[in-house]
C-alpha positions as CSV (number, residue, x, y, z in Angstrom):
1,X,19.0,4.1,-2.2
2,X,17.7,6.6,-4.7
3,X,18.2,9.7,-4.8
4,X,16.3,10.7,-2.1
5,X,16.6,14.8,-1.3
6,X,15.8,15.9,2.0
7,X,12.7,14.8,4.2
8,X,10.2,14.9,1.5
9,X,12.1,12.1,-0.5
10,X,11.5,10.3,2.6
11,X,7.7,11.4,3.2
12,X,7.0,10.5,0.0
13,X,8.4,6.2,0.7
14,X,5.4,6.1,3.7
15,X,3.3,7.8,1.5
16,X,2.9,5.5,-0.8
17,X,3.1,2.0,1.7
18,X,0.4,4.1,3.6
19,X,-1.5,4.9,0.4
20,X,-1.2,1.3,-0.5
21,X,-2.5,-0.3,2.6
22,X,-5.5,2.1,3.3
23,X,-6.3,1.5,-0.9
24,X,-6.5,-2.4,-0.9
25,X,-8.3,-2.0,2.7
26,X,-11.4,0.7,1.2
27,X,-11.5,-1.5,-1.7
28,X,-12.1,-4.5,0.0
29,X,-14.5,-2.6,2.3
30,X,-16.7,-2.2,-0.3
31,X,-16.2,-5.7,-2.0
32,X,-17.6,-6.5,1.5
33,X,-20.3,-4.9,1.5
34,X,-21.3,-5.1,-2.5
35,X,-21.2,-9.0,-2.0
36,X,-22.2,-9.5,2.0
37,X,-18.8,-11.3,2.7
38,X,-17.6,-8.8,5.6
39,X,-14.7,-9.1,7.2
40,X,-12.9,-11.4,4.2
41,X,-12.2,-9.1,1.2
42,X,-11.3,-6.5,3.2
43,X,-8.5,-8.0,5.1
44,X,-7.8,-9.6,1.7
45,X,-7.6,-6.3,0.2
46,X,-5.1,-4.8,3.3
47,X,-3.1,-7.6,2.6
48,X,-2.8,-7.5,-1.1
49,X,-2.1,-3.4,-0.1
50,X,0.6,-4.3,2.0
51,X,2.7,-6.4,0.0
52,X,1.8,-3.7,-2.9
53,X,3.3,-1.2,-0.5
54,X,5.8,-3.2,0.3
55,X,7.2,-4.0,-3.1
56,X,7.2,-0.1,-3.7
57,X,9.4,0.0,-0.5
58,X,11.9,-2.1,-1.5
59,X,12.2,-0.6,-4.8
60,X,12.6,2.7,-4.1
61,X,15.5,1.7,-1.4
62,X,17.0,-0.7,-3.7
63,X,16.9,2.0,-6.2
64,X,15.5,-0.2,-9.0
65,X,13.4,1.4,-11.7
């Protein structure tokens, strides 16, 4: 794990899968409603935000760079 000090080092590893996920889902809220397609792009775009905030996840425990 990284060098992670205290509780913010920890705030700041749901910060960013949070930030992430709600990203990718107002992104594809208004891909929605720009192209009349609702629900699709904005579950798309959650999705995509997840595995984004994911990825970050498991880089910051793994420590990689």
């Amino acid at each position: 794990m990284k060098n992670v000090k205290g509780p913010w080092g920890h705030a700041q590893i749901g910060l960013e899968l949070a930030v992430a996920v709600l990203a990718g889902f107002f992104c594809g809220y208004y891909a929605d409603r720009r192209f009349g397609t609702p629900p699709w792009l904005m579950l798309s775009g959650a999705a995509f935000g997840m595995f984004c905030g994911f990825y970050l996840l498991f880089r910051d425990v793994s420590g990689d760079k």
